[in-house]
FIROBA-460188 format. One record per residue (C-alpha): residue number from 1; residue in three letters; x, y, z. Coordinates in steps of 0.2 Angstrom, whole numbers, plus 5000, padded with zeros to 4 digits. Layout:
! residues N
<site><i>NUM</i><aa>ALA</aa><x>X</x><y>Y</y><z>Z</z></site>
...
! end
This chain:
! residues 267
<site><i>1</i><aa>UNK</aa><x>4931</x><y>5001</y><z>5081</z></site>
<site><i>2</i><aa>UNK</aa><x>4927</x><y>4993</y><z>5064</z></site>
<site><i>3</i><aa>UNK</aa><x>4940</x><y>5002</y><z>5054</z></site>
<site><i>4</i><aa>UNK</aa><x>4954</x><y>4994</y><z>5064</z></site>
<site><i>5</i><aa>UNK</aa><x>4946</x><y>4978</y><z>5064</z></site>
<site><i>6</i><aa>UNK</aa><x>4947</x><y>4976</y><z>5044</z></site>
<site><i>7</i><aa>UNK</aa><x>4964</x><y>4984</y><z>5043</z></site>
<site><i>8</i><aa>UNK</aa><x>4969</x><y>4969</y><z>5056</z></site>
<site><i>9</i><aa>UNK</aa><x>4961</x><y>4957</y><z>5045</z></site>
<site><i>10</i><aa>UNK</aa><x>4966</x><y>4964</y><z>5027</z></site>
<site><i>11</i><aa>UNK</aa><x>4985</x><y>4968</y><z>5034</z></site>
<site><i>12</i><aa>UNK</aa><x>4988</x><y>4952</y><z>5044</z></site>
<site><i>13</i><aa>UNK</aa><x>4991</x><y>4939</y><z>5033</z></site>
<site><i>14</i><aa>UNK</aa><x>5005</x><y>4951</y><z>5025</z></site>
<site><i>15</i><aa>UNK</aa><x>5013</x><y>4959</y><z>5038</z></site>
<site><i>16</i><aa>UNK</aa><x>5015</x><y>4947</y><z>5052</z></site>
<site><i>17</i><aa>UNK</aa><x>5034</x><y>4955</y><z>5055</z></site>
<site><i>18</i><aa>UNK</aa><x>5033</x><y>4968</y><z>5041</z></site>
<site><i>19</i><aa>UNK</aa><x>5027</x><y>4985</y><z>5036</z></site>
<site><i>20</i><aa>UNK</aa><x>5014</x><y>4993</y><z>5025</z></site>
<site><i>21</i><aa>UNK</aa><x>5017</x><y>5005</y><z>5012</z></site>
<site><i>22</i><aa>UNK</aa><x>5010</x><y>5013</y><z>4998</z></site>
<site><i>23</i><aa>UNK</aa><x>5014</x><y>5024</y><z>4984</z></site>
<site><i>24</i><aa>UNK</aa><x>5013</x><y>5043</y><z>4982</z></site>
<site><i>25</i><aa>UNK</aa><x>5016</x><y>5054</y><z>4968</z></site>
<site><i>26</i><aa>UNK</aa><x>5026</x><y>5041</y><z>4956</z></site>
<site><i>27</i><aa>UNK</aa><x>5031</x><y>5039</y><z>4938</z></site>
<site><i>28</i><aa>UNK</aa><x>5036</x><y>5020</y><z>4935</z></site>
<site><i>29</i><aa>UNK</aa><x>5041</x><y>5007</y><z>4919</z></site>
<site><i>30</i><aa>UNK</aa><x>5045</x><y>4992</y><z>4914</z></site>
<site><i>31</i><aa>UNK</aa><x>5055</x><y>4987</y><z>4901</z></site>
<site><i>32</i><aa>UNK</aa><x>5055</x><y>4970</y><z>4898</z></site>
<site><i>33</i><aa>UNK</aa><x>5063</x><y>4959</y><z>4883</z></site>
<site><i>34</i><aa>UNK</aa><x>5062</x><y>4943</y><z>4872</z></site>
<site><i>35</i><aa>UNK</aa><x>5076</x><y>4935</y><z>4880</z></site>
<site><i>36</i><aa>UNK</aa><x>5071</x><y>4939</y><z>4897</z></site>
<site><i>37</i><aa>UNK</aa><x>5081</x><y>4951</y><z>4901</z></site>
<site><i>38</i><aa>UNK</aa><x>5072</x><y>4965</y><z>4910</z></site>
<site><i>39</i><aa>UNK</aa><x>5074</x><y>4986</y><z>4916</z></site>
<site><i>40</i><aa>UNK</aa><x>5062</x><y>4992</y><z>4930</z></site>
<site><i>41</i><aa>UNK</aa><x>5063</x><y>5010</y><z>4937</z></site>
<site><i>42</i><aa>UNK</aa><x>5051</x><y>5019</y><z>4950</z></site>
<site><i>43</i><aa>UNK</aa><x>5054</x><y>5038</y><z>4956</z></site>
<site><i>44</i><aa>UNK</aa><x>5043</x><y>5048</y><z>4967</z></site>
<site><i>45</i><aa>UNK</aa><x>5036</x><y>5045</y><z>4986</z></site>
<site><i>46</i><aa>UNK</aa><x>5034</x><y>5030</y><z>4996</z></site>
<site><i>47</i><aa>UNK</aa><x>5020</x><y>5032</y><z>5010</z></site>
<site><i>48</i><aa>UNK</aa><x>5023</x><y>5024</y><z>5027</z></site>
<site><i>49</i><aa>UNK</aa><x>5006</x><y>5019</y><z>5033</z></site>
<site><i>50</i><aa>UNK</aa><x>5000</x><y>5026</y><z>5049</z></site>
<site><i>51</i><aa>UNK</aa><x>4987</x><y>5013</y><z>5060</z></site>
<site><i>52</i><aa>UNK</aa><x>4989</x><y>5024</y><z>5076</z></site>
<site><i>53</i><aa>UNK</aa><x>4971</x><y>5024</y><z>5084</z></site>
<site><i>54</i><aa>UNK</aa><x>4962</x><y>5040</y><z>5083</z></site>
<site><i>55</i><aa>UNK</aa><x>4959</x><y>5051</y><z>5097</z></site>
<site><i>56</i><aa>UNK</aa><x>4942</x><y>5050</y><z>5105</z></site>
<site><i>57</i><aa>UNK</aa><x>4932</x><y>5058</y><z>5117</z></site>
<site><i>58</i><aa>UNK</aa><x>4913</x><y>5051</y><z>5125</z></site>
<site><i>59</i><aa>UNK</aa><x>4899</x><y>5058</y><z>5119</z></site>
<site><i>60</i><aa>UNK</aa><x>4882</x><y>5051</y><z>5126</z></site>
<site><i>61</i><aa>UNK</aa><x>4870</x><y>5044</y><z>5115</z></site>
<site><i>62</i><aa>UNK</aa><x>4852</x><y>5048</y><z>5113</z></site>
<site><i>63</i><aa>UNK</aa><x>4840</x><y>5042</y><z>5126</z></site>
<site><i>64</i><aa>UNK</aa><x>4822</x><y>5037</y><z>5121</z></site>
<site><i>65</i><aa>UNK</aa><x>4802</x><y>5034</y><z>5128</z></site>
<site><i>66</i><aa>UNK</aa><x>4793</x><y>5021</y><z>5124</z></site>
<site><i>67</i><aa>UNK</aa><x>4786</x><y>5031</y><z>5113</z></site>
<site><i>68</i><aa>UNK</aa><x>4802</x><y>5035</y><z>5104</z></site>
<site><i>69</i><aa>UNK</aa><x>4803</x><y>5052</y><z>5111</z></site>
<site><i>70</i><aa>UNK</aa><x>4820</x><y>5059</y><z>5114</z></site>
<site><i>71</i><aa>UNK</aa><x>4822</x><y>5061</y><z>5134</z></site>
<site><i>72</i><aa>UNK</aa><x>4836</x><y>5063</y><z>5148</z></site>
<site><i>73</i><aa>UNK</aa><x>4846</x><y>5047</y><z>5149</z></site>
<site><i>74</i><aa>UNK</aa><x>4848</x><y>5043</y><z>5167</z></site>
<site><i>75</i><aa>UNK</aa><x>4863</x><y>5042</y><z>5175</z></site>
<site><i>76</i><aa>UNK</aa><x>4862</x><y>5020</y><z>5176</z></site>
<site><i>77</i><aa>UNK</aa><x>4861</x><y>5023</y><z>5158</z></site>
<site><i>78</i><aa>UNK</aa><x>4876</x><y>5036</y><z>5155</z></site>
<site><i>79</i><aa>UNK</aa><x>4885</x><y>5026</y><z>5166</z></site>
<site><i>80</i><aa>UNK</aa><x>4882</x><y>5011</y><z>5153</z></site>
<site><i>81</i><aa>UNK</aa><x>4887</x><y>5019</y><z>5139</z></site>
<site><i>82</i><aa>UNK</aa><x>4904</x><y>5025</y><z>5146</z></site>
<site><i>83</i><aa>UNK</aa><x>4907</x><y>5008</y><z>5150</z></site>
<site><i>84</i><aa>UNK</aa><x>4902</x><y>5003</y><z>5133</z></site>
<site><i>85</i><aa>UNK</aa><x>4913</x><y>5015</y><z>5128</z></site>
<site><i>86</i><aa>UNK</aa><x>4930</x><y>5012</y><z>5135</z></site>
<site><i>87</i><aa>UNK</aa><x>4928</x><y>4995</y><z>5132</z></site>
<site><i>88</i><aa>UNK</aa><x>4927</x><y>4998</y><z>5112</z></site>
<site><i>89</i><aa>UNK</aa><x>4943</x><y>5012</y><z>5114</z></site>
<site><i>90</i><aa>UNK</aa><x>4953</x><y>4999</y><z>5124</z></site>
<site><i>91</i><aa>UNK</aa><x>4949</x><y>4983</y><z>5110</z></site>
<site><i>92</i><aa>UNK</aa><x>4953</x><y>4997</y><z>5095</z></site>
<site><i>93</i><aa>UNK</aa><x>4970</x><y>5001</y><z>5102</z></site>
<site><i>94</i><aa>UNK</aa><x>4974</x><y>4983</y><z>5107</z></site>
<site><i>95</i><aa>UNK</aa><x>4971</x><y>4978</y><z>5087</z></site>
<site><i>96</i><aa>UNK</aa><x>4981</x><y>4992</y><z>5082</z></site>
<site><i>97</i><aa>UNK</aa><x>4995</x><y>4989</y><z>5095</z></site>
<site><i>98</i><aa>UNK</aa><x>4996</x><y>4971</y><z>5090</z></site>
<site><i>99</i><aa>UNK</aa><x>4997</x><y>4976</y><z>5073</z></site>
<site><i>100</i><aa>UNK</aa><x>5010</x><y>4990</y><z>5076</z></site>
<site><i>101</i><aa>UNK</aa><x>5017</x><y>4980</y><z>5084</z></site>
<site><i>102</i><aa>UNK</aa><x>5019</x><y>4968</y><z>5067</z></site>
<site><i>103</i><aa>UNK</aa><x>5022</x><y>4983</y><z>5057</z></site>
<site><i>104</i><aa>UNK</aa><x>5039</x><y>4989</y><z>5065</z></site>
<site><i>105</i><aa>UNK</aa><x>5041</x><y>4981</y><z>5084</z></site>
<site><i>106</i><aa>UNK</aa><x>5046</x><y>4993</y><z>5095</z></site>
<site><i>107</i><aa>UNK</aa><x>5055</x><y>5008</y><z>5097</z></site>
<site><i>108</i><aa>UNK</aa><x>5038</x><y>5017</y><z>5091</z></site>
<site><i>109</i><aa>UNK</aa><x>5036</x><y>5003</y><z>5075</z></site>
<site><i>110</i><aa>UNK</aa><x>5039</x><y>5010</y><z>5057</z></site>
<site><i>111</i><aa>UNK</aa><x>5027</x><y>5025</y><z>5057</z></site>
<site><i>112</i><aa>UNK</aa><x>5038</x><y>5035</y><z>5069</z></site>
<site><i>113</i><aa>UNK</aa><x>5054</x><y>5044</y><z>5061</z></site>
<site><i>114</i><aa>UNK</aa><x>5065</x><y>5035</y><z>5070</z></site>
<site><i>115</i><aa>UNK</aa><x>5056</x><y>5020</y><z>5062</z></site>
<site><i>116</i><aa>UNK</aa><x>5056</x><y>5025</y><z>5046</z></site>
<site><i>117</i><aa>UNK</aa><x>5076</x><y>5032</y><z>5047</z></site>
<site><i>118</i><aa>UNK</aa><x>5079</x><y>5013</y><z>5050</z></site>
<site><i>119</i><aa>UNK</aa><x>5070</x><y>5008</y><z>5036</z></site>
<site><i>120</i><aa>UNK</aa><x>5080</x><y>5021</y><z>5025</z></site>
<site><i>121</i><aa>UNK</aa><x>5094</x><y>5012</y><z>5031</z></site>
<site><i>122</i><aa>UNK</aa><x>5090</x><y>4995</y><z>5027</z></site>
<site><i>123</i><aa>UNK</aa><x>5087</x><y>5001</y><z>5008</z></site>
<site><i>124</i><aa>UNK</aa><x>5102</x><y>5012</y><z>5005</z></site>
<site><i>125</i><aa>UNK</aa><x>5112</x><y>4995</y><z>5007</z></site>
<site><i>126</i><aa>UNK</aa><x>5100</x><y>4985</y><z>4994</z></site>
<site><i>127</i><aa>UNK</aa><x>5103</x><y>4985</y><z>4974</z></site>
<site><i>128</i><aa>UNK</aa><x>5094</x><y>4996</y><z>4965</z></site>
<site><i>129</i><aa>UNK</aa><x>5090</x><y>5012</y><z>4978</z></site>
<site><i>130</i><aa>UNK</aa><x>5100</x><y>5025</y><z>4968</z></site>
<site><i>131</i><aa>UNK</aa><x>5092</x><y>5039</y><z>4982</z></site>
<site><i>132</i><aa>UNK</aa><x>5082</x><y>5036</y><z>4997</z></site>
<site><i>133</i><aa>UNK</aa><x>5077</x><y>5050</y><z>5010</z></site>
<site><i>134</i><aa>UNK</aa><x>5066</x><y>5055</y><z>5023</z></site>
<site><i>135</i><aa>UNK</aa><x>5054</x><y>5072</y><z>5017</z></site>
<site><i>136</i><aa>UNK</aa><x>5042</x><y>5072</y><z>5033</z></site>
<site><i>137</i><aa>UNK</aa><x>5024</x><y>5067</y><z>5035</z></site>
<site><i>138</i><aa>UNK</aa><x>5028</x><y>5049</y><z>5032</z></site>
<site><i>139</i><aa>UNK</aa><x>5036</x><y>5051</y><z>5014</z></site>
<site><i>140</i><aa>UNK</aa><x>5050</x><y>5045</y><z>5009</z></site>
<site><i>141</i><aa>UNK</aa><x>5056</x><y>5051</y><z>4993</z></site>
<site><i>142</i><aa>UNK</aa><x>5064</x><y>5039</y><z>4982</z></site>
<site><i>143</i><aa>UNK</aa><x>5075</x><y>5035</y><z>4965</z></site>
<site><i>144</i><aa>UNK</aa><x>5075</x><y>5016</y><z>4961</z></site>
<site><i>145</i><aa>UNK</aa><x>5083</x><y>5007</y><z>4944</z></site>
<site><i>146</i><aa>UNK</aa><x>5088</x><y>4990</y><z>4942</z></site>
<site><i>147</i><aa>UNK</aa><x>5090</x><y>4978</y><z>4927</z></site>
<site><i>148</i><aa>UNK</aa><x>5090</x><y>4959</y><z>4926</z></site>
<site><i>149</i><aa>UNK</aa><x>5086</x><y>4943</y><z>4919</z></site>
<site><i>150</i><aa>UNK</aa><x>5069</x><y>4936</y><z>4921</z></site>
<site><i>151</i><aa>UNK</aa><x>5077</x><y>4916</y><z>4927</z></site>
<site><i>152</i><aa>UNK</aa><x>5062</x><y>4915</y><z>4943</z></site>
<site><i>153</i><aa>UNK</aa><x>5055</x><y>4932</y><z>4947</z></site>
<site><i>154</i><aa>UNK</aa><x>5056</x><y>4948</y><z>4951</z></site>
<site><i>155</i><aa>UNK</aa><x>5043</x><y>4960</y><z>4967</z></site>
<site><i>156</i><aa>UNK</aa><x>5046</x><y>4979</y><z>4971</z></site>
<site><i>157</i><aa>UNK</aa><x>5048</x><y>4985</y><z>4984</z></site>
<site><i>158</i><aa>UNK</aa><x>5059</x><y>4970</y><z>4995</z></site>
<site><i>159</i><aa>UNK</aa><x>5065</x><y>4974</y><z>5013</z></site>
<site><i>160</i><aa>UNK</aa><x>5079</x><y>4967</y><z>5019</z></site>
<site><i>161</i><aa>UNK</aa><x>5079</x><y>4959</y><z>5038</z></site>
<site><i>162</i><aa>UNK</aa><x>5063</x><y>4949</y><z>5036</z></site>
<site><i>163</i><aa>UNK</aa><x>5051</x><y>4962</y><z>5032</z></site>
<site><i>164</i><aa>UNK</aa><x>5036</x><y>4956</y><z>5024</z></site>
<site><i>165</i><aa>UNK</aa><x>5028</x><y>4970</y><z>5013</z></site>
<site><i>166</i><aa>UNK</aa><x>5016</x><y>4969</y><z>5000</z></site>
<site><i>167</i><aa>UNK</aa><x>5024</x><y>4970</y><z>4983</z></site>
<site><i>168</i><aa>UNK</aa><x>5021</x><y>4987</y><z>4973</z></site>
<site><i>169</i><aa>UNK</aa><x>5023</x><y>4976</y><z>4955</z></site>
<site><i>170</i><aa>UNK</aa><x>5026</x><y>4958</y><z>4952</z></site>
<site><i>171</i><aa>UNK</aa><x>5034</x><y>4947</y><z>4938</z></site>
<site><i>172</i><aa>UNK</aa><x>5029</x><y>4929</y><z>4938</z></site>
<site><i>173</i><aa>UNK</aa><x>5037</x><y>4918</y><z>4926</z></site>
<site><i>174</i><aa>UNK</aa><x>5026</x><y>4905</y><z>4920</z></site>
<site><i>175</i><aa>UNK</aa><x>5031</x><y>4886</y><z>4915</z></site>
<site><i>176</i><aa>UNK</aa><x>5024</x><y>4893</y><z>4896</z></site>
<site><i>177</i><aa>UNK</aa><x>5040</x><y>4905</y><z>4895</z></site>
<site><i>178</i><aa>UNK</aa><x>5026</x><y>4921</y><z>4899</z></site>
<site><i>179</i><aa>UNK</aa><x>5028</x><y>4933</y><z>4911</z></site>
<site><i>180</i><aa>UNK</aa><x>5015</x><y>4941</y><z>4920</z></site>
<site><i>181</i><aa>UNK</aa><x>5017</x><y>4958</y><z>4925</z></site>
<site><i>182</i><aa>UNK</aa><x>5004</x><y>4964</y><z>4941</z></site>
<site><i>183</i><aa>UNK</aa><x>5006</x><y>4981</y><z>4948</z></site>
<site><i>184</i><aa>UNK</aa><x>4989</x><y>4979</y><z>4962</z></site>
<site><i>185</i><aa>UNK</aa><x>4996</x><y>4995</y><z>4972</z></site>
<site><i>186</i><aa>UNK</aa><x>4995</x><y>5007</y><z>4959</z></site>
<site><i>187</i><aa>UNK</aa><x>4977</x><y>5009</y><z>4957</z></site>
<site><i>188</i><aa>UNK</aa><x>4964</x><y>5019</y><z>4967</z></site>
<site><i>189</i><aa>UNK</aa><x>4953</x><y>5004</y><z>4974</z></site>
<site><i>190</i><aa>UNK</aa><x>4953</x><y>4986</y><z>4972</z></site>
<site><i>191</i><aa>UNK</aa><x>4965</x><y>4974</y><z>4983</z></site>
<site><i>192</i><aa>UNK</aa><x>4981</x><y>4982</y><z>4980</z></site>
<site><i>193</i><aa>UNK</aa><x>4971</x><y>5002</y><z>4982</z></site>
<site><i>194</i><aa>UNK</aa><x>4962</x><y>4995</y><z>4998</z></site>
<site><i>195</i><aa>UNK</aa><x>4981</x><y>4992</y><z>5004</z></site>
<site><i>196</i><aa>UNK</aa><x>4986</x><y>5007</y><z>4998</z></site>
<site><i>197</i><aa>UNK</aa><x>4971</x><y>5016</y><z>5004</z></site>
<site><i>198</i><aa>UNK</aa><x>4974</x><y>5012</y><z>5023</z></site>
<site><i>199</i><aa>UNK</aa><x>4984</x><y>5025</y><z>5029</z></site>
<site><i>200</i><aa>UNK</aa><x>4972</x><y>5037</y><z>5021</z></site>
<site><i>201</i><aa>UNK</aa><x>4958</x><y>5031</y><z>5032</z></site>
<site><i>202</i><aa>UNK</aa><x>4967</x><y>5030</y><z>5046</z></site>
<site><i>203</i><aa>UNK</aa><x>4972</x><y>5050</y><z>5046</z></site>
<site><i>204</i><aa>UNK</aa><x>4955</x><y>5054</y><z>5039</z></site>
<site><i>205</i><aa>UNK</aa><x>4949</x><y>5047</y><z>5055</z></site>
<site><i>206</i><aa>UNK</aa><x>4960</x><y>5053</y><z>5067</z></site>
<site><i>207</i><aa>UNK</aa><x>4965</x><y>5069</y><z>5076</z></site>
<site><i>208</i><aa>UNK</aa><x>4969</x><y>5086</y><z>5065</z></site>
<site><i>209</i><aa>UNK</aa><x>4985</x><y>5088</y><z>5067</z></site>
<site><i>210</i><aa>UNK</aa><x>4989</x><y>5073</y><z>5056</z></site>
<site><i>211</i><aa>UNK</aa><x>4992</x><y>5077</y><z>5037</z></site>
<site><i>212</i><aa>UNK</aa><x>4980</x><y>5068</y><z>5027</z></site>
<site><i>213</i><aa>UNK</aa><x>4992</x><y>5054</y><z>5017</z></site>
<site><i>214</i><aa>UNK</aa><x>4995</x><y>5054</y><z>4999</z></site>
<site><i>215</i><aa>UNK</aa><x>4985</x><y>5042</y><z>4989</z></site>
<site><i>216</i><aa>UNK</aa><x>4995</x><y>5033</y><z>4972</z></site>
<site><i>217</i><aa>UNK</aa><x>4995</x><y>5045</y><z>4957</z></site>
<site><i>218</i><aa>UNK</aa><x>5007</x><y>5043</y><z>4943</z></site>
<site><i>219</i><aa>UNK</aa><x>5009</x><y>5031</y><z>4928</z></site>
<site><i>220</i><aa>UNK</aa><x>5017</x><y>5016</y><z>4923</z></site>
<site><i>221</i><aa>UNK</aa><x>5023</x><y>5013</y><z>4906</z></site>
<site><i>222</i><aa>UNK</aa><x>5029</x><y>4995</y><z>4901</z></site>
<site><i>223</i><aa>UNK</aa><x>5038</x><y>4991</y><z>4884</z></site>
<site><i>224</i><aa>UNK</aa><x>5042</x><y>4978</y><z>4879</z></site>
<site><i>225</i><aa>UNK</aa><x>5048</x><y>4966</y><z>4860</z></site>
<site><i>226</i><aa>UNK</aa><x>5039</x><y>4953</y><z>4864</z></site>
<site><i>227</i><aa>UNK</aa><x>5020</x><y>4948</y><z>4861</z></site>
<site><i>228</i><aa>UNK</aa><x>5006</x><y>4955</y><z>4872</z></site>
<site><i>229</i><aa>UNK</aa><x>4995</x><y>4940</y><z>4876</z></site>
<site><i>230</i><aa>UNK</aa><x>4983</x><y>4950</y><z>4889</z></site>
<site><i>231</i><aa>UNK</aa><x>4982</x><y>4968</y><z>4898</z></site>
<site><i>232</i><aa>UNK</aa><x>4970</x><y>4980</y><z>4905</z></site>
<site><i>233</i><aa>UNK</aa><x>4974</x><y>4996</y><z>4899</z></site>
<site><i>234</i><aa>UNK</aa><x>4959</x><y>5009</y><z>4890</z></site>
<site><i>235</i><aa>UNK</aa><x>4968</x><y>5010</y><z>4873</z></site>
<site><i>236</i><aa>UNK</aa><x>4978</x><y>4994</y><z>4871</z></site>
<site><i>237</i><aa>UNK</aa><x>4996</x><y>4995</y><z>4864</z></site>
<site><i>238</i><aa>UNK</aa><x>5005</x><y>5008</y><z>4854</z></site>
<site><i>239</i><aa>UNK</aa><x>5017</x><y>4998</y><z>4843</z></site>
<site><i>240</i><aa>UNK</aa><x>5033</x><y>5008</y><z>4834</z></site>
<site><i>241</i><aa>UNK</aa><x>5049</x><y>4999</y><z>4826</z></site>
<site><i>242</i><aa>UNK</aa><x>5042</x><y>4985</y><z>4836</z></site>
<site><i>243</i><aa>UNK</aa><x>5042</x><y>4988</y><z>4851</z></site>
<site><i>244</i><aa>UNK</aa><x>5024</x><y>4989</y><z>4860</z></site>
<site><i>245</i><aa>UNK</aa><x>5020</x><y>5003</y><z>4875</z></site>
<site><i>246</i><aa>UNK</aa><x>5006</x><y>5000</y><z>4885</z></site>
<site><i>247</i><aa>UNK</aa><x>5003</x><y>5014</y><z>4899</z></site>
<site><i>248</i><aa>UNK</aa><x>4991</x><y>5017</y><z>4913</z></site>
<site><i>249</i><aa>UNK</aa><x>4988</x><y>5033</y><z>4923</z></site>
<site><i>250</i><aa>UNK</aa><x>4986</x><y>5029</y><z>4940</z></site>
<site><i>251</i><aa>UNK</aa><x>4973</x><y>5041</y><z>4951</z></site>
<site><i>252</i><aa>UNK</aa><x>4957</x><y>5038</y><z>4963</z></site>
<site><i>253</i><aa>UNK</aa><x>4950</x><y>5032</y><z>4945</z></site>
<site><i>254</i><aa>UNK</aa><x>4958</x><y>5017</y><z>4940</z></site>
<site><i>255</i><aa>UNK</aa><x>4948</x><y>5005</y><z>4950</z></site>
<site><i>256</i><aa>UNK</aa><x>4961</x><y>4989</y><z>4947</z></site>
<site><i>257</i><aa>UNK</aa><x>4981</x><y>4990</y><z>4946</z></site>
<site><i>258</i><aa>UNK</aa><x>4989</x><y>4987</y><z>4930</z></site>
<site><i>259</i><aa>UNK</aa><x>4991</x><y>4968</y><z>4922</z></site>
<site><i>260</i><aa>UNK</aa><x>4998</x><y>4961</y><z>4907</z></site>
<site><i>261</i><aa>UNK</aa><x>5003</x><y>4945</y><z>4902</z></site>
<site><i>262</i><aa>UNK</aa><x>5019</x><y>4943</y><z>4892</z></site>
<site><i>263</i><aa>UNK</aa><x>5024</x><y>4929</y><z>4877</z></site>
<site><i>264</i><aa>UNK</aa><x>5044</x><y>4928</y><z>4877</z></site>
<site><i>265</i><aa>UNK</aa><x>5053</x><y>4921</y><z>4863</z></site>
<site><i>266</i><aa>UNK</aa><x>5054</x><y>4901</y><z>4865</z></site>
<site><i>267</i><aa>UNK</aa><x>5038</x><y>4900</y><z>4874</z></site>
! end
């Protein structure tokens, strides 16, 4: 099925002995300093992606004349398109196996509980995970602070073990002294919502007993002392006993993540 086939191609490249999640419901912010130094929280849900191949049953196509007149398809032709059929079924779930595969290995890969309870685990040990626990559905609900100084960089989430996961927000230092800040998985579309998105489709598609997964909603504030060079926010700054604020609300809306580029002192 074409839906797998781009979530192989988009997934891939990141995932190749990873996971793939999202964000839920989440209130997020950034506090980042002149001299570097840096405070960056996210509280709410973290969505494990689901890329089980949906259930599917044959149904038989239309049959036509020559004069394009619906008629009864022989049973040559019935028996070609249930062919045709099983073929597509058994090339969806290879994708999606090899990709499950990617996502969590065995033991049912990081969609199942058991999956996702080792993930849990892996993060309770990490810096910065202040509560981590399993709601149901997929969800994990968490409580993340840490603080630090800007020397390289900084991604959220990180998964110890080798886990290669697509970053939530970014900080890359530049050569100038500037940071730039890039939240692509809190948005609604876009590269980092097309990520994002994934396990929505996937469940939108498949059988009914799967709950439809969350899609990001929340905000992200960033503050910071030093100068804004560059962001994408609606209304731009809100400067007071200087220090600026720039926040984004997050919905099906915001159509690109958050970005702002940040001059330090000494740049």
């Amino acid at each position: 099925m074409k839906m797998f086939r781009l979530i192989a191609a988009l997934s891939a490249p990141l995932l190749l002995t990873g996971c793939l999640l999202s964000p839920g419901k989440f209130a997020s912010s950034l506090d980042l300093k002149r001299d570097g130094s840096f405070a960056f929280t996210y509280v709410g849900e973290i969505v494990v992606t689901d890329l089980a191949p949906p259930a599917a049953e044959f149904s038989a196509s239309p049959c036509y004349d020559d004069n394009s007149d619906e008629r009864e398809c022989s049973s040559e032709e019935l028996v070609r398109q249930r062919k045709d059929f099983d073929e597509s079924q058994a090339a969806s779930k290879g994708e999606a196996g090899m990709l499950s595969s990617a996502m969590g290995g065995g033991k049912g890969g990081l969609g199942s509980d058991e999956g996702i309870n080792e993930l849990i685990e892996q993060l309770k040990k990490q810096e910065g995970w202040k509560k981590v626990s399993y709601r149901g559905n997929r969800i994990i609900d968490v409580e993340y602070a840490i603080s630090g100084q800007m020397a390289h960089g900084f991604a959220f989430p990180l998964v110890d073990g080798g886990a290669a996961i697509m970053p939530f927000v970014t900080l890359i230092k530049r050569k100038d002294g500037s940071i730039k800040v890039s939240a692509p998985a809190y948005s609604g579309s876009g590269a980092g919502g097309e990520m994002a998105s994934l396990g929505a489709m996937a469940a939108a598609s498949g059988s009914g007993d799967k709950a439809p997964q969350p899609k990001p909603e929340g905000t992200f504030t960033l503050t910071t002392d030093g100068r804004i060079l560059t962001n994408n926010t609606e209304d731009g700054p809100a400067v007071a006993a200087g220090v600026s604020t720039l926040k984004w609300v997050v919905n099906s809306r915001l159509d690109k993540g958050p970005e702002a580029l940040i001059g330090l002192v000494g740049e």
